[in-house]
ROTORZA-755052 format. One record per residue: x negated, y negated, z negated of N, C-alpha, C in turn; residue number from 1. Coordinates in pm, 1 decimal, decimal comma, padded with zeros to 6 digits. Each point is the difference from the previous one (the first is absolute). Layout:
// ROTORZA-755052
<n.east: X&n.north: Y&n.up: Z&ca.east: X&ca.north: Y&ca.up: Z&c.east: X&c.north: Y&c.up: Z&pos: NUM> $
...
//
This chain:
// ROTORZA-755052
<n.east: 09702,4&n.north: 03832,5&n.up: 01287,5&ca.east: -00125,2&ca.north: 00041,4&ca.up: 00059,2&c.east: -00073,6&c.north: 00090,0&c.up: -00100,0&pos: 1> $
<n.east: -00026,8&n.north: 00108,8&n.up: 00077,7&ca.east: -00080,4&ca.north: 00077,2&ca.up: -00090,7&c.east: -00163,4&c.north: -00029,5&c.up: -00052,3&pos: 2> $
<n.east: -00045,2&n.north: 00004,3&n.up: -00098,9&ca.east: -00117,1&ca.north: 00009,4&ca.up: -00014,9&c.east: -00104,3&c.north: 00083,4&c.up: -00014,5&pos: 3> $
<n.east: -00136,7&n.north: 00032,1&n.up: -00049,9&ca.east: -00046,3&ca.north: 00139,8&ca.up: -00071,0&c.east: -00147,2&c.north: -00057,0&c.up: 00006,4&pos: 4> $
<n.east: 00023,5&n.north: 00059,4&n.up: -00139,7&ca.east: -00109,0&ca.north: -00068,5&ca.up: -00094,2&c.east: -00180,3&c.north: 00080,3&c.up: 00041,9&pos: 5> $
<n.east: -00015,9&n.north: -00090,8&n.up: -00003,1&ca.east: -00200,0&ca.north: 00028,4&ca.up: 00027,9&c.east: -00014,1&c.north: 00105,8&c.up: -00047,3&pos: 6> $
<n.east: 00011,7&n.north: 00087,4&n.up: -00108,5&ca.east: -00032,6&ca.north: 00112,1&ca.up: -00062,9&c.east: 00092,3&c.north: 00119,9&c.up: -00006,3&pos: 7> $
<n.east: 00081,1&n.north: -00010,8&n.up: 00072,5&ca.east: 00128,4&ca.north: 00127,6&ca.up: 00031,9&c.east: -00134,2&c.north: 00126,9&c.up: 00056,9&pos: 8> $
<n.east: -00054,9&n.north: 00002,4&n.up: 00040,9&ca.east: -00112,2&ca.north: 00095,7&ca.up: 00024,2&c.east: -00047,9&c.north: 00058,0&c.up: -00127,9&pos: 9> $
<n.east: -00053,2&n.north: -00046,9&n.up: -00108,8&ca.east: -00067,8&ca.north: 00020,4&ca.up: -00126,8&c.east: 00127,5&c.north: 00075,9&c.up: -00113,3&pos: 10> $
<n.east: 00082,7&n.north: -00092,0&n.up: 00062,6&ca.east: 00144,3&ca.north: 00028,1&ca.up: -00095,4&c.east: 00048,6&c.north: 00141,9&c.up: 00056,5&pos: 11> $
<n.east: 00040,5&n.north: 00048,6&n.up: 00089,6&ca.east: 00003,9&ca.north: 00112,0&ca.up: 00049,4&c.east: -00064,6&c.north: 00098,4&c.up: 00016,1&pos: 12> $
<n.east: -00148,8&n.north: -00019,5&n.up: 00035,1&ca.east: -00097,3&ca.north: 00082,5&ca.up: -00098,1&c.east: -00043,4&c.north: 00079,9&c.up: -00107,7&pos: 13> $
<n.east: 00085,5&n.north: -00097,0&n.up: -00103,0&ca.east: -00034,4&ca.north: -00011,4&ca.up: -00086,8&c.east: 00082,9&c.north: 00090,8&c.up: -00072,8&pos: 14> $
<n.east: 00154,0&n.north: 00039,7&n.up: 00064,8&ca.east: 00130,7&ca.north: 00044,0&ca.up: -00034,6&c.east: -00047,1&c.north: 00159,3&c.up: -00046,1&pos: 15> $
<n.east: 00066,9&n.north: 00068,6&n.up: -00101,2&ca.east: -00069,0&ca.north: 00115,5&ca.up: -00077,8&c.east: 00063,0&c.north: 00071,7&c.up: 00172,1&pos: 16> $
<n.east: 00098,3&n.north: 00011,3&n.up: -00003,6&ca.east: 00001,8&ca.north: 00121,0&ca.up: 00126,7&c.east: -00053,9&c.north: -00029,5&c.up: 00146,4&pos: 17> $
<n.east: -00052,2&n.north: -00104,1&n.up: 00071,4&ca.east: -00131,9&ca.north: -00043,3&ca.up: 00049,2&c.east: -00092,0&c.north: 00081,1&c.up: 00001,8&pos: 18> $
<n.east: -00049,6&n.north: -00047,9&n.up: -00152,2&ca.east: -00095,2&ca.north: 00089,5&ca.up: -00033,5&c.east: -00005,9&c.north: 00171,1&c.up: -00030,5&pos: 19> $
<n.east: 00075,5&n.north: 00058,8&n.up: -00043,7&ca.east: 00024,0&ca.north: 00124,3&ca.up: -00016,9&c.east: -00020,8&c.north: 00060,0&c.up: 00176,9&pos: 20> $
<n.east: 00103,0&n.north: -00071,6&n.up: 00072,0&ca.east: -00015,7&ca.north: 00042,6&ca.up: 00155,2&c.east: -00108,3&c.north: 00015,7&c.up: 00095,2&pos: 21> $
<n.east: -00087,3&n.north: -00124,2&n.up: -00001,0&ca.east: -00095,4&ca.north: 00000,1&ca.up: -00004,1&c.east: -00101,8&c.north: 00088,3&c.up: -00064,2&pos: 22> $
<n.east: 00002,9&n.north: 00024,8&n.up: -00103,8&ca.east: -00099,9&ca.north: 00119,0&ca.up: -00054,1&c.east: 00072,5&c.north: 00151,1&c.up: 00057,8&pos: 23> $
<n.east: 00131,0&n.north: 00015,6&n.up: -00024,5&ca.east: 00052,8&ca.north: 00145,4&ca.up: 00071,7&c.east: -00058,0&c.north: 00047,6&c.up: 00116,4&pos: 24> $
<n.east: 00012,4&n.north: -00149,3&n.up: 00100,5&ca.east: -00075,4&ca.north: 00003,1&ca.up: 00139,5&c.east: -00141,8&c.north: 00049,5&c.up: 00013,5&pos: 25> $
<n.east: -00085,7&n.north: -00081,5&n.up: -00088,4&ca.east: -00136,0&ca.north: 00055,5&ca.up: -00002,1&c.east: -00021,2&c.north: 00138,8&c.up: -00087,5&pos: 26> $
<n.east: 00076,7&n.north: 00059,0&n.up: -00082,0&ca.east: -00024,8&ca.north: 00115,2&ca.up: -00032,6&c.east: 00050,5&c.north: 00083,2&c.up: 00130,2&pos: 27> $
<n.east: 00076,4&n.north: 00028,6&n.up: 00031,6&ca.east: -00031,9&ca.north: 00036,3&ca.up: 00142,5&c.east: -00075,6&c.north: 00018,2&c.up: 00126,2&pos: 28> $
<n.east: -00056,1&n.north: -00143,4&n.up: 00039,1&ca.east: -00130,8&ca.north: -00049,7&ca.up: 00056,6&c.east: -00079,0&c.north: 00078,5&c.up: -00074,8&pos: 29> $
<n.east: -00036,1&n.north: 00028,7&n.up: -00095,3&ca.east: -00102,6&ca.north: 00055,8&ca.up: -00092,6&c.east: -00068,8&c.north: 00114,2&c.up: 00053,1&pos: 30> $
<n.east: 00171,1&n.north: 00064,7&n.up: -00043,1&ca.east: 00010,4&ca.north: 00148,3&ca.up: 00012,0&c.east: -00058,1&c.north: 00053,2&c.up: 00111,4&pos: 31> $
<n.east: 00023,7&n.north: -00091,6&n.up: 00132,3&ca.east: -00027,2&ca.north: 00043,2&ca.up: 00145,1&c.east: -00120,1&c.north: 00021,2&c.up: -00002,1&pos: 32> $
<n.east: -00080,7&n.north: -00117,4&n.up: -00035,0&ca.east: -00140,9&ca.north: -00049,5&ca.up: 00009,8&c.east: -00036,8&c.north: 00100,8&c.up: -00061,3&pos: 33> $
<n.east: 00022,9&n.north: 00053,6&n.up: -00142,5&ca.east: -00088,2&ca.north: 00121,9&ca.up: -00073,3&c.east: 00008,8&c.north: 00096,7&c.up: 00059,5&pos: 34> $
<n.east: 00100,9&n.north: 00048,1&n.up: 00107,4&ca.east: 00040,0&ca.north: 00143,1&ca.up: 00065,7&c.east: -00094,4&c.north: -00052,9&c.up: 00095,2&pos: 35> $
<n.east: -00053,6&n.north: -00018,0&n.up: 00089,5&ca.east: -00098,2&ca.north: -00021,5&ca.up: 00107,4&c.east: -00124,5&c.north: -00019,6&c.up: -00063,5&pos: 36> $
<n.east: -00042,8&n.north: -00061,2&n.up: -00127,2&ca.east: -00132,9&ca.north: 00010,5&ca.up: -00053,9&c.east: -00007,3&c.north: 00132,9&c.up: -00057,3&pos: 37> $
<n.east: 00107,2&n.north: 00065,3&n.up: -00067,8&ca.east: -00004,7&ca.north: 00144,9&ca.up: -00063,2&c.east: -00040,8&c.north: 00105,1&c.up: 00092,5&pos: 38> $
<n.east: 00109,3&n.north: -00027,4&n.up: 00123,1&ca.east: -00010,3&ca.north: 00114,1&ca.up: 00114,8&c.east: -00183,3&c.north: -00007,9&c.up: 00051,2&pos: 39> $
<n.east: -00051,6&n.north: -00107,1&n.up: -00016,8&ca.east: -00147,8&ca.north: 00002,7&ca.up: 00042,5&c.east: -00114,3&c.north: -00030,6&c.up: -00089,9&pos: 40> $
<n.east: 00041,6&n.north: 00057,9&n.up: -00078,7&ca.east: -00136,1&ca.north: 00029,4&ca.up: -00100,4&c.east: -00094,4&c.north: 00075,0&c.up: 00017,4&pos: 41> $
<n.east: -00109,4&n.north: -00076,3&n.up: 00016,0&ca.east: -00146,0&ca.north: 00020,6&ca.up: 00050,8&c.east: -00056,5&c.north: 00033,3&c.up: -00141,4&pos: 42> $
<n.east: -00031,2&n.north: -00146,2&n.up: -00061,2&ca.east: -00074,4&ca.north: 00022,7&ca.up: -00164,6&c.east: 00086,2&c.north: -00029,5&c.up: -00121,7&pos: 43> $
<n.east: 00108,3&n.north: -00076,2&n.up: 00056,4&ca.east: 00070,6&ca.north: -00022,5&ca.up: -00116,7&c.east: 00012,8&c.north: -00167,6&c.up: -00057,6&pos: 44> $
<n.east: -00109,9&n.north: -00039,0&n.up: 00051,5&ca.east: -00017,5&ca.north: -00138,6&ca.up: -00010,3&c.east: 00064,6&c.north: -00129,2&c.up: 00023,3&pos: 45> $
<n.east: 00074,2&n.north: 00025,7&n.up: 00123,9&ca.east: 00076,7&ca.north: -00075,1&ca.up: 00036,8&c.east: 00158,6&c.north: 00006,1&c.up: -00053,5&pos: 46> $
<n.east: 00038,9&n.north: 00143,7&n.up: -00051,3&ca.east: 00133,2&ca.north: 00012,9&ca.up: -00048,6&c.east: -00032,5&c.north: -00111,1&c.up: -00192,9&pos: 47> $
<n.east: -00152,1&n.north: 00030,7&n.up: -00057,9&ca.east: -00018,8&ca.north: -00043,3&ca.up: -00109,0&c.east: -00005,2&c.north: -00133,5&c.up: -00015,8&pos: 48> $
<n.east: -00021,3&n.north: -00055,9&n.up: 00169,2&ca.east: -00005,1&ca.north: -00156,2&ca.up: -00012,1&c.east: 00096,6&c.north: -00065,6&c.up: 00031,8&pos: 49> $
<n.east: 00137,0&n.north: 00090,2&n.up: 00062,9&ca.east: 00130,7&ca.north: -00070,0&ca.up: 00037,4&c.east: 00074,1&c.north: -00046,5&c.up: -00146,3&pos: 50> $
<n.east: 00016,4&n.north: -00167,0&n.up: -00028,6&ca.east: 00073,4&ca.north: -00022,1&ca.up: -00104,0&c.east: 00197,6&c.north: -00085,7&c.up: 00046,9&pos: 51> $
<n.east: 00048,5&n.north: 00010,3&n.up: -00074,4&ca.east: 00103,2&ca.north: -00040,7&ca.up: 00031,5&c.east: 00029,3&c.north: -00160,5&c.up: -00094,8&pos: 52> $
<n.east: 00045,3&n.north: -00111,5&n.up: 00046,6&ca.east: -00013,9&ca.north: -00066,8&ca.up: -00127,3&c.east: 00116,1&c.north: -00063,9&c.up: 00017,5&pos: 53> $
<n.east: 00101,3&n.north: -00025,1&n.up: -00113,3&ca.east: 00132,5&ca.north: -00082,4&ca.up: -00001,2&c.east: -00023,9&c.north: -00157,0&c.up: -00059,0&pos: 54> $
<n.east: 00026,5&n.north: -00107,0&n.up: 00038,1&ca.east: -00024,1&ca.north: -00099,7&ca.up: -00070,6&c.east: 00150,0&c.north: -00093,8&c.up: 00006,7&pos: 55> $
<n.east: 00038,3&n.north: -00087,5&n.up: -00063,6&ca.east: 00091,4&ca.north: -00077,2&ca.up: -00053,2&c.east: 00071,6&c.north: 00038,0&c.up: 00136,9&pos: 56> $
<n.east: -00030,1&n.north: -00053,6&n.up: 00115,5&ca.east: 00094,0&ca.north: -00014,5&ca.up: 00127,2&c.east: -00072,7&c.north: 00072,2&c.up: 00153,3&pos: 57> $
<n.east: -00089,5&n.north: 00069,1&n.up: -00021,7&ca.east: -00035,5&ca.north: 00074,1&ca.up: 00137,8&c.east: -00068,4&c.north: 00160,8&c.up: -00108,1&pos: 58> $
<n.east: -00040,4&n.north: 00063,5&n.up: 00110,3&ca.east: -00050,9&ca.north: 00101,5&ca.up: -00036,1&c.east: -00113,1&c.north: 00063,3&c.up: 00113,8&pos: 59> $
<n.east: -00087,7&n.north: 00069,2&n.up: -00007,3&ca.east: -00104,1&ca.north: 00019,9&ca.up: 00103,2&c.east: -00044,9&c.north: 00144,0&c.up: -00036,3&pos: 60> $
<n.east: -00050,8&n.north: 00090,0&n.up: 00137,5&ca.east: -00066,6&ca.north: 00098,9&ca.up: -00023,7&c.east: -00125,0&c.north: -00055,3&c.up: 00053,9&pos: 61> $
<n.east: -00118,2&n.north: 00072,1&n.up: -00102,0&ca.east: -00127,1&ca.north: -00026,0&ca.up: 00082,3&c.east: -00113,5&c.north: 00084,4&c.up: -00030,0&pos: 62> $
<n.east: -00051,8&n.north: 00036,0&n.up: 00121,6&ca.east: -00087,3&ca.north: 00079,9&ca.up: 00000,9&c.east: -00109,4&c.north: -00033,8&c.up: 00023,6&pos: 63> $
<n.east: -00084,0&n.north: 00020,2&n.up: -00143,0&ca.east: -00097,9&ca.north: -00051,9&ca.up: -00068,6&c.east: -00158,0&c.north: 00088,5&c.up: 00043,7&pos: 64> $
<n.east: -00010,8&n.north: 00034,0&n.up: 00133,1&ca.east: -00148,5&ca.north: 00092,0&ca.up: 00010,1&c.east: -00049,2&c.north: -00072,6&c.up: 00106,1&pos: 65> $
<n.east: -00147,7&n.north: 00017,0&n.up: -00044,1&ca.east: -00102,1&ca.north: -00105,7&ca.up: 00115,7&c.east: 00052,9&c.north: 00065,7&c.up: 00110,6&pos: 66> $
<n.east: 00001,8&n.north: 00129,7&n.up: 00039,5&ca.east: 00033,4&ca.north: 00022,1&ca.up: 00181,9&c.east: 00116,1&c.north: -00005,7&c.up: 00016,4&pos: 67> $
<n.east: 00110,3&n.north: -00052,7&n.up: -00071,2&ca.east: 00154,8&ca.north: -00031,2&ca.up: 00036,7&c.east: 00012,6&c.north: -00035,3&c.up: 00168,0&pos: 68> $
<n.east: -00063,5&n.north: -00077,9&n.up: 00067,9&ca.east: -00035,6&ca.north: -00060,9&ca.up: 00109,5&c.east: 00003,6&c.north: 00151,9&c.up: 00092,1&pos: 69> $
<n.east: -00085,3&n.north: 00095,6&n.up: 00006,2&ca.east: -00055,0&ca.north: 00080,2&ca.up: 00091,2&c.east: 00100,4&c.north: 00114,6&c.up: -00049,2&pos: 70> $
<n.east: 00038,9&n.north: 00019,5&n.up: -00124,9&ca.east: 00078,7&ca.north: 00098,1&ca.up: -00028,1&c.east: 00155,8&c.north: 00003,5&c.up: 00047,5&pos: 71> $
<n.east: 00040,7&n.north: -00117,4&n.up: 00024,6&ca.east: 00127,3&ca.north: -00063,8&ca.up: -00001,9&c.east: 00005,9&c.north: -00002,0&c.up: 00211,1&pos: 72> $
<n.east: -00075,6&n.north: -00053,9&n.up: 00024,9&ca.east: -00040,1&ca.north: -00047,8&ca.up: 00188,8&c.east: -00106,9&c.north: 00074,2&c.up: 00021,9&pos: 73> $
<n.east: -00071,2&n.north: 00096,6&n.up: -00032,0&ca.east: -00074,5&ca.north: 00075,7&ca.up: 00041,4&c.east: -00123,6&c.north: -00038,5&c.up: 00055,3&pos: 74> $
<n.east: -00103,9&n.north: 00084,5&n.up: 00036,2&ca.east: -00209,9&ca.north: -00065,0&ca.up: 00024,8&c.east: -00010,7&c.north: 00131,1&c.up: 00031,2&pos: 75> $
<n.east: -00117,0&n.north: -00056,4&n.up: 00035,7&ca.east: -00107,5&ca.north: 00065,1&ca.up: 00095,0&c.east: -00126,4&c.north: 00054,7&c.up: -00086,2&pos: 76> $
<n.east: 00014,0&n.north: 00164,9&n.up: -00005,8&ca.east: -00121,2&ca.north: 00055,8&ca.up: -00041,5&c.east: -00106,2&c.north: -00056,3&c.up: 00066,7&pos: 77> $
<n.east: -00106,0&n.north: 00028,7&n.up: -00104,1&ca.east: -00106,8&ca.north: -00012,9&ca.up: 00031,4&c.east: -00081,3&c.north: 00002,3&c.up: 00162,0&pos: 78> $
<n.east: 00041,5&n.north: 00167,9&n.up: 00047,3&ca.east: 00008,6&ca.north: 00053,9&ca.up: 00129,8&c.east: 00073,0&c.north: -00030,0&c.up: 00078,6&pos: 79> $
<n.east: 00063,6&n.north: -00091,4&n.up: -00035,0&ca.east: 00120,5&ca.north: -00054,1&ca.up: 00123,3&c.east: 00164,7&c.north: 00027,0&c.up: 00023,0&pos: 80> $
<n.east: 00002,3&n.north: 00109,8&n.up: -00093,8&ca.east: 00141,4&ca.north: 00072,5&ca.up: 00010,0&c.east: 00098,4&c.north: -00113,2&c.up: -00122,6&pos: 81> $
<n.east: 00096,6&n.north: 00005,5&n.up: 00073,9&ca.east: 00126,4&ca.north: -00098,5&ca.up: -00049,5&c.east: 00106,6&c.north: 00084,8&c.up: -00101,4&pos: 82> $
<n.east: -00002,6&n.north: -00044,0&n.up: -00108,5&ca.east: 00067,7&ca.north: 00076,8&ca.up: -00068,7&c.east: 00143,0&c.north: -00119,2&c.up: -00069,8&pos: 83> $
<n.east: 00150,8&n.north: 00048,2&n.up: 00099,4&ca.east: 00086,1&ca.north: -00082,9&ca.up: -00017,8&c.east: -00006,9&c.north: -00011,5&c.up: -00163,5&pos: 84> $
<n.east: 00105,9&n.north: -00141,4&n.up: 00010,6&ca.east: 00043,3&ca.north: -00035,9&ca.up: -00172,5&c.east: 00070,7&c.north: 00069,1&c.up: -00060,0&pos: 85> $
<n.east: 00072,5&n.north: -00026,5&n.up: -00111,5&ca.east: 00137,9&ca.north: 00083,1&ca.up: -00062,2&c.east: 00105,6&c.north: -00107,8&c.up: 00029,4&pos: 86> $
<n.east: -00023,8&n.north: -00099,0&n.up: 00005,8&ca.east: 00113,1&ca.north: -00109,0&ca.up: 00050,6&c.east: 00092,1&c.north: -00005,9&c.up: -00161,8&pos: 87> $
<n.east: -00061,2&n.north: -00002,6&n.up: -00117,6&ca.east: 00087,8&ca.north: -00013,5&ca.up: -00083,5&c.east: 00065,8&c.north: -00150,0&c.up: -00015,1&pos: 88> $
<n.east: -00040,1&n.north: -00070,7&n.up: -00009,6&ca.east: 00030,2&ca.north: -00146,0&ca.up: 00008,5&c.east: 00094,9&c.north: -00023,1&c.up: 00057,6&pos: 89> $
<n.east: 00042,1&n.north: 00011,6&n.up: 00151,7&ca.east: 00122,6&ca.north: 00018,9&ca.up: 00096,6&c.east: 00088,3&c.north: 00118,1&c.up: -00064,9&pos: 90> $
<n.east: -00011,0&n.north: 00077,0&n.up: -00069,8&ca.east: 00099,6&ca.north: 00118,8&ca.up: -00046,7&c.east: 00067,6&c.north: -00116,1&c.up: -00144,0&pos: 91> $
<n.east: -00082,0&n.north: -00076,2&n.up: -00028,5&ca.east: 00105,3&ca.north: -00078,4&ca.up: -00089,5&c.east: 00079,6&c.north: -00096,1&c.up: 00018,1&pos: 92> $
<n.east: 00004,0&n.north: -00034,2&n.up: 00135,2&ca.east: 00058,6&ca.north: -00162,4&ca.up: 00076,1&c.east: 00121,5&c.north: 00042,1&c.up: 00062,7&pos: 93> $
//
């Protein structure tokens, strides 16, 4: 009978090429995400607040600007006019 131990998750994780793959993946993801914030540079702000971060066993892009929300899914001027998102977030998934 086979068994498998409580922590085969952590242990595999944990494995150097796991990890390398995992980060290859998100440098990629990255890349996408910066080409859709690059292609729409307004002030610059939002490309200055996109960080990328690698840690022991995951990795994350994140985009770090108060209007991430409206910039990303798009709002409503003032006057009413709808100005779509850039949809960068979905360009990395």
């Amino acid at each position: 009978m086979a068994t498998v131990k409580p922590n085969t998750d952590s242990i595999v994780a944990h494995l150097r090429g796991v990890r390398d793959a995992v980060a290859d993946e998100l440098d990629q993801r990255a890349d996408r995400v910066r080409a859709v914030v690059e292609a729409h540079r307004h002030t610059g702000a939002l490309a200055a607040h996109t960080r990328v971060r690698t840690n022991r066993t995951d990795s994350t892009v994140t985009l770090e600007d108060p209007a991430v929300y409206a910039i990303n899914y798009g709002h409503l001027t003032p006057n009413g006019r709808w100005v779509p998102g850039i949809h960068a977030i979905e360009a990395g998934l």
